[in-house]
C-alpha positions in Angstrom: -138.5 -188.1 18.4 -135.5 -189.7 16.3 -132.4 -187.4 16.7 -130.7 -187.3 13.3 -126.8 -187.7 13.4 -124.4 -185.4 11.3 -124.4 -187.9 8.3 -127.8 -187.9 8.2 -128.2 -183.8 8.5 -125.1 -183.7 5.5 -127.4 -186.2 3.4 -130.4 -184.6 3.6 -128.5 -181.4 3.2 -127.0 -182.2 0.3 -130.5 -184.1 -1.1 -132.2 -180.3 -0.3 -129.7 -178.8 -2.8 -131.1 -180.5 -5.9 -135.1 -180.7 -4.6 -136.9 -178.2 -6.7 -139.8 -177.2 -4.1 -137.5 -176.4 -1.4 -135.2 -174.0 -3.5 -138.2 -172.4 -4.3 -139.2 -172.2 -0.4 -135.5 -170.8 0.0 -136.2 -168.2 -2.3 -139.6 -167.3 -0.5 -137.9 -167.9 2.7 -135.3 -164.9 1.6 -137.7 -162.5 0.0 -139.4 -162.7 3.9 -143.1 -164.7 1.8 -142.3 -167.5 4.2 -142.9 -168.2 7.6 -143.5 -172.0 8.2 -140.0 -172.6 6.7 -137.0 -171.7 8.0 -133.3 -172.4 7.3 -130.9 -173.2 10.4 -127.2 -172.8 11.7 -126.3 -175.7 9.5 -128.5 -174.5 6.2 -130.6 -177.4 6.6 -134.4 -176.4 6.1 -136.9 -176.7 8.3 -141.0 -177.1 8.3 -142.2 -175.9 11.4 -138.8 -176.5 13.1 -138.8 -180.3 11.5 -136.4 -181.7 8.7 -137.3 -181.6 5.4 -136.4 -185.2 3.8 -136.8 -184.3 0.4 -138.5 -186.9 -1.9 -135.4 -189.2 -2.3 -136.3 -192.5 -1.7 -132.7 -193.9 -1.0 -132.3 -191.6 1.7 -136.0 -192.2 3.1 -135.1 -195.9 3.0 -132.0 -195.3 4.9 -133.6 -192.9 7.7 -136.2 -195.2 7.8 -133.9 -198.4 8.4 -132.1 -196.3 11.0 -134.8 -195.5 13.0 -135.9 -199.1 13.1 -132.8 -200.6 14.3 -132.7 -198.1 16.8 -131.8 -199.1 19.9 -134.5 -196.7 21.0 -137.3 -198.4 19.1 -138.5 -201.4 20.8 -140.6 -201.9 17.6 -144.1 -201.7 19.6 -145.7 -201.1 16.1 -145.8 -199.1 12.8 -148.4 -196.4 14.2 -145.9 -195.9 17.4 -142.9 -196.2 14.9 -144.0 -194.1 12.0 -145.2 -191.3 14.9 -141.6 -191.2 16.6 -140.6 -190.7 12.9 -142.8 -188.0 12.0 
């Protein structure tokens, strides 16, 4: 699974802040009406223990980019690449 560094955890942080859907799971998350999400030490929310990307596709691009130059992705193919992702 890709590790995501700090700049990408303060990106997507700061994306989550101005995605409608998850400050509405926030709210639910607060009033105790959710238990799939989750917020953690660094207020970044989670799905199931997995980042949220919110639907930004500048900062999908860019994770996705990441994750391809990887030195840990020896690009064996989009299933095996898109899984690692996920």
């Amino acid at each position: 699974m890709l590790k995501l560094t700090n700049p990408f955890l303060e990106e997507i942080k700061e994306c989550q802040k101005r995605d409608k859907k998850l400050m509405e799971k926030l709210v639910l998350i607060s009033e105790g009406k959710e238990v799939d999400f989750g917020v953690d030490e660094n207020r970044v929310v989670r799905y199931r223990g997995r980042v949220c990307v919110p639907d930004v596709p500048e900062l999908r691009k860019m994770i996705l980019e990441e994750g391809h130059r990887s030195g840990l992705s020896i690009h064996p193919g989009v299933t095996k690449m898109y899984q690692d992702l996920k």
